[in-house]
N, C-alpha and C positions, 0 to 999 in steps of 0.2 A: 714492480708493477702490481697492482693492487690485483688477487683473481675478481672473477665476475663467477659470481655463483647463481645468476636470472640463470631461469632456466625459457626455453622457449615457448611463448604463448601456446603452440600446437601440442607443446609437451603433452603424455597423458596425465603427470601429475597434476596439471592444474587443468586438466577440460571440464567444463560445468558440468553440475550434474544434468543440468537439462538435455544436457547429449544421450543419455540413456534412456531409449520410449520404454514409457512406462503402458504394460501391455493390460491392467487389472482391466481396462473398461470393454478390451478388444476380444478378451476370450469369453467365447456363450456361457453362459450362466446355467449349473446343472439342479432342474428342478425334480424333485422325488417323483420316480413314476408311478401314477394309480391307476388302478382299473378303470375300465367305464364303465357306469351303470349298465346294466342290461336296459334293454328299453322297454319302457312302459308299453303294457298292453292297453289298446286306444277303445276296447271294449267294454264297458263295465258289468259286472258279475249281474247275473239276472238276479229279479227280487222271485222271493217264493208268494205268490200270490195267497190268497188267503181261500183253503178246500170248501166247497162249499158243501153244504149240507145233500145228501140223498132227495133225488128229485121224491114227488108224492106219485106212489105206485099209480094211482087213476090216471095220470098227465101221460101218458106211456104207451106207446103203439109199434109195440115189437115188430121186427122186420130184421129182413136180413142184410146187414151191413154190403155197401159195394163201394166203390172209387167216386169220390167227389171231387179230387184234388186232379183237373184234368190241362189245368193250364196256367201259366203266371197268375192270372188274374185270378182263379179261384185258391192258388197257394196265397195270395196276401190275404185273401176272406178270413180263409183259414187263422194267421199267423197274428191276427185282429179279433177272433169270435172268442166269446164265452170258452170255445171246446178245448183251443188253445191253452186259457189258463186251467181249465179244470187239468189238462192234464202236465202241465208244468209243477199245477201245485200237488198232483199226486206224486209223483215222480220225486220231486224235492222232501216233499214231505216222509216218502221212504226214506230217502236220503238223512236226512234229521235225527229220524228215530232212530238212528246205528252210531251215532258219534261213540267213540270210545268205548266201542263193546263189541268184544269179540265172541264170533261165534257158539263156542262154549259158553260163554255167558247167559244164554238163552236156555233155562230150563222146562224138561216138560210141562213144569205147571202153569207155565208162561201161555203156553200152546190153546187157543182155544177149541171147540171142536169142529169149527168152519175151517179152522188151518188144518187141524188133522185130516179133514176130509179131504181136502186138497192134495194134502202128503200123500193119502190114500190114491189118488187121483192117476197124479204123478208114477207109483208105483204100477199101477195098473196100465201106462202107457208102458213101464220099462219090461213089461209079460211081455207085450206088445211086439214089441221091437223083437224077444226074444222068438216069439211065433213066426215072425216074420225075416226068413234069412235072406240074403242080400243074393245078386244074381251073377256066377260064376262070370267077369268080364275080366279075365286074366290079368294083365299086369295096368291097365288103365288104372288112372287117376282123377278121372271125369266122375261125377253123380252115378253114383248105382240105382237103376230100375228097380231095381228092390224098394225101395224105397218110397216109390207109389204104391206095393203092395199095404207095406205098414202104414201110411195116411187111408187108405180104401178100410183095412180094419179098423184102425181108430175108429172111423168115421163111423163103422156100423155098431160101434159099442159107447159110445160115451153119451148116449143118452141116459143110460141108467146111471153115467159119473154124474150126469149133472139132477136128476132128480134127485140125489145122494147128497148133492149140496143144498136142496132146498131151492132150485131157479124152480118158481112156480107157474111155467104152461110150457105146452111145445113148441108156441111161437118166440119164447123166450130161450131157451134151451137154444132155436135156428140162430137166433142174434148171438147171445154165446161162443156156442160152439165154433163161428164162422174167426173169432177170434183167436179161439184157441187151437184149432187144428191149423191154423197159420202159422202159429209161435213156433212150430218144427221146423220151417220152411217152408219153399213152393214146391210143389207136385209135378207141375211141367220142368221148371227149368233145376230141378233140383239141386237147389243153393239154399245159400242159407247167410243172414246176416242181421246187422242192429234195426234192421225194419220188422222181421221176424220175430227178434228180442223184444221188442217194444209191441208186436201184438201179447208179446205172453204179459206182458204189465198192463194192456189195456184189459185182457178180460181180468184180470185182476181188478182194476178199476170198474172193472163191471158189476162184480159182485159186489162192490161199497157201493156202488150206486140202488142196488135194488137194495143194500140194506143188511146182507147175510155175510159181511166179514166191517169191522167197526176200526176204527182208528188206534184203537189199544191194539188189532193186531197189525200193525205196522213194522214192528221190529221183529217177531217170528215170521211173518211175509217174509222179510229181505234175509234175514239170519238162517230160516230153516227152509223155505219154501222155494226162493230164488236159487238159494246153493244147492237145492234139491234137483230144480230146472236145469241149470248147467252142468252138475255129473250128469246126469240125464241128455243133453246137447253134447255131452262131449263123445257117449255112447254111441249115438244116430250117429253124428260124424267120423266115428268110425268103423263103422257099421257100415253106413250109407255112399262117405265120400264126400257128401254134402260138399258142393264149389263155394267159394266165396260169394257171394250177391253185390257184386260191382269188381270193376280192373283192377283197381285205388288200396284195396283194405290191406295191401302186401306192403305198403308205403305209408301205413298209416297204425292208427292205433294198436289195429287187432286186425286180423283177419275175419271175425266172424260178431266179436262181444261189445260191447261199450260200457255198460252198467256194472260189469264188478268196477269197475276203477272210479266208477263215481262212488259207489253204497262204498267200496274197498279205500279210498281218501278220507270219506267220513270216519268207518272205523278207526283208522290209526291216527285222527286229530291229533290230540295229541299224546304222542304213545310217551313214554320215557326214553325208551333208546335204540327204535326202530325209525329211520329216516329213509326220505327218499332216496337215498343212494344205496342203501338196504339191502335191493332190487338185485344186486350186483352180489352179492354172499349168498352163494350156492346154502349154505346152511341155515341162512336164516330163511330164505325161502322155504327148505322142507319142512323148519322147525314149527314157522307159523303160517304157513301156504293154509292151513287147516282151519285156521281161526281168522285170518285176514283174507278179504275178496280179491284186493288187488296182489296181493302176492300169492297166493293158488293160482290167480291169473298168469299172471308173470313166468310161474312157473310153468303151467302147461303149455305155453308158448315156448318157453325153451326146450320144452321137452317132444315138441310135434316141428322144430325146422333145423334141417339138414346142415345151416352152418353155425357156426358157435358164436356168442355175444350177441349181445342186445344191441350194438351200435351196428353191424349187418345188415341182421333180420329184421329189427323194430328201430329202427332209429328215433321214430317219436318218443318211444317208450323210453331210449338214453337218453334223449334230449331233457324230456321232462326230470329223470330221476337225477338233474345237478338242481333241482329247485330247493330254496333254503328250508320250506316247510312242509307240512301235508298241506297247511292252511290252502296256501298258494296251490298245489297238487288238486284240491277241491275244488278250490274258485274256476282254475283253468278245465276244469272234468264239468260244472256247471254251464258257460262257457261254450265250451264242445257238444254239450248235451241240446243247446238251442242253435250253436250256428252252424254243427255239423252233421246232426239230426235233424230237428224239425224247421229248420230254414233249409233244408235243400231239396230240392223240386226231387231228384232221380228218387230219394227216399222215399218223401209224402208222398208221392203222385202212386204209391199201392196202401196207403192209408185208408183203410174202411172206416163209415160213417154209417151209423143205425140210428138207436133211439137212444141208446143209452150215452152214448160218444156221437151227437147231432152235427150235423154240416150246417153249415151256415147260409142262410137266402141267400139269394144268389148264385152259388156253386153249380157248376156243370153236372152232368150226369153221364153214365154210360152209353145211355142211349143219346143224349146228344149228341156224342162223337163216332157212334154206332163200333162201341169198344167193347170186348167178351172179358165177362167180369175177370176178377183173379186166377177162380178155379177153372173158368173153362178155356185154358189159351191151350190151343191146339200145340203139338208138339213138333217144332221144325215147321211153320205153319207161318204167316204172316203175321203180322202185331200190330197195332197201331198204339206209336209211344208220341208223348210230347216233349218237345226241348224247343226252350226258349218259349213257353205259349204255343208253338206252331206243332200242326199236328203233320205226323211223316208216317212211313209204313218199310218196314224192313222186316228182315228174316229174325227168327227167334235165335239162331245160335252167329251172328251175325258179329263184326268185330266193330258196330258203335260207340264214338264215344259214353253215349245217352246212358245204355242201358251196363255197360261194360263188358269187357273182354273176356271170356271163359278161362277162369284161372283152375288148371288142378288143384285139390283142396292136399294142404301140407299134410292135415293127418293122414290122407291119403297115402302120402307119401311116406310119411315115418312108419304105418301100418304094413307097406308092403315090402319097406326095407327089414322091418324085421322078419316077415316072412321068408325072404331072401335068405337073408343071416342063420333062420332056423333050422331053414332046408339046405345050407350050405353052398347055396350059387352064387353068382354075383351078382354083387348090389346093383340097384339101380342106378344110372348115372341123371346124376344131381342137376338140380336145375334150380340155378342161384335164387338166393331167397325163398323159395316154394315151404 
């Protein structure tokens, strides 16, 4: 009988291939993972407006600067008038003249002798301070009283500073001066911050206005005169205690400064092999903290808060230093300089107007809101502040959002930790971020 070698249908030798699922279409498809762009800032970089020339001495009716900025409506006048750009284009135009030039850069012969007198100026504020010592309040961290002693002397000496520069009358010298004895800080609430900073650039702007510092000294202005200012600012604040001037500046850029990190961006455009993450090398910091604005910046901030890194105490400061260039680092300090300076009401609204820095028609007055200028706010005494346009009345050392919350000033703090250390007691207990 013959074998039968079929084998059976079911066999697995002969099952079609189509019995096997074919899985290539069923498993996800692995595509290369890329980053995501960062997002685009929806702001665009401000234009530098074009400086205009020195108004004509005749057109000119000296007075003494006070508050114009007393409510939304007269902040838009503001952030729309002539004064606006004059002083965007000064400020940028500082900015400009320091691209890629480090402070050494700048040699005496650079120096004219309006800027010397200045330097001169400046040194005569630092006797100042030294005549004037600070008032024994034991282990506080709050503004030292002292520190209205030193503004009361200023005040009775810096008339012969400003003859010295050539401001020609006494009614000019009051417009002046009202700018410059600001640039320390305030006297009542003994703080200090970028509003402060920014009167010490307006009487700067002042003296271009009447004529007696010129556009060629632009780059000794910010190179020799402004770093002049700030060793100078970092003495008072330790000296004085000087609080911060608003709740916010602990959370924010700086606690006290804004303009090294713009003039300080400009410098290191483009450096060869200092970048923004730079920031973070202890050594490149000491090496060019000296010659760069934003890194001496950088550095004195590390060197006045009680906890270590940048990502802590400044986180703005980290965030920004992963950006790929200074370019970018400038653009965003330009930026900040219009929407976190002069577009916000808490700053402008102690912004003085006179003749030489004009308020614009329209603007409120002091006496419209029946408001005590700058210098005369009682101390502990009643205020009358505005938020939102609306005018309110609260205590001066008060915890407002408006006006902000009384922060102990860091150097404060780092000054009396070292004391502490000196004397061998124990340190003060810390208080995050300060």
């Amino acid at each position: 009988m013959p074998s039968n070698t079929s084998q059976s249908p079911d066999s697995p030798a002969t099952a079609p291939a189509a019995s096997i699922p074919d899985l290539r279409n069923r498993l996800p498809k692995l595509t290369p993972r890329r980053r995501a762009p960062p997002p685009a800032n929806p702001l665009p970089v401000p234009e530098t407006p074009d400086l205009p020339s020195p108004p004509d001495p005749s057109t000119l009716s000296f007075r003494k600067p006070t508050r114009r900025i007393l409510s939304q409506h007269d902040h838009e006048l503001f952030l729309s008038s002539p004064t606006y750009k004059l002083l965007v284009a000064f400020v940028f135009g500082l900015t400009d003249s320091v691209v890629d030039t480090a402070v050494s850069n700048v040699s005496e012969s650079d120096v004219s002798p309006a800027v010397s007198s200045i330097l001169e100026i400046l040194d005569k504020v630092e006797d100042v301070v030294r005549r004037s010592p600070p008032e024994n309040q034991g282990d506080s961290r709050f503004g030292n009283k002292g520190f209205r002693d030193f503004l009361d002397l200023a005040a009775t000496e810096h008339t012969s500073w400003h003859k010295q520069l050539g401001v020609p009358s006494d009614e000019a010298i009051t417009e002046l001066s009202t700018y410059f004895l600001q640039s320390f800080g305030n006297r009542t609430r003994i703080d200090y911050g970028s509003g402060h900073e920014l009167n010490f650039i307006v009487w700067l702007l002042c003296l271009y206005q009447l004529n007696l510092i010129k556009r060629s000294d632009f780059r000794p202005l910010v190179l020799k005169v402004f770093t002049r200012y700030l060793a100078l600012m970092r003495l008072i604040q330790s000296t004085y205690y000087l609080e911060p001037a608003g709740s916010h500046g602990v959370w924010g850029l700086d606690d006290y400064q804004f303009l090294p990190f713009l003039f300080g961006a400009s410098q290191l455009l483009h450096h060869p092999f200092i970048r923004p993450l730079s920031i973070h090398q202890n050594l490149i910091l000491e090496e060019y903290g000296k010659d760069y604005l934003y890194l001496g910046q950088v550095n004195f901030v590390n060197s006045v808060k009680n906890v270590e890194g940048l990502r802590w105490h400044s986180p703005m400061l980290d965030d920004i230093s992963s950006a790929k260039s200074w370019l970018k680092v400038e653009d965003g300090m330009r930026r900040m300089f219009v929407a976190e300076v002069l577009k916000k009401l808490p700053v402008m609204q102690h912004f003085l107007f006179g003749s030489l820095v004009p308020a614009e028609d329209g603007m409120s007055t002091e006496e419209d809101f029946g408001v005590p200028s700058e210098d005369e706010e009682t101390e502990g005494g009643e205020v009358v502040v505005m938020v939102d346009g609306m005018r309110h009345v609260h205590q001066m050392n008060s915890w407002g959002d408006c006006c902000g919350i009384k922060v102990p000033s860091s150097v404060a703090a780092a000054q009396e930790m070292k004391k502490r250390m000196g004397g061998g007691k124990e340190g003060l207990r810390r208080i995050p971020f300060d």
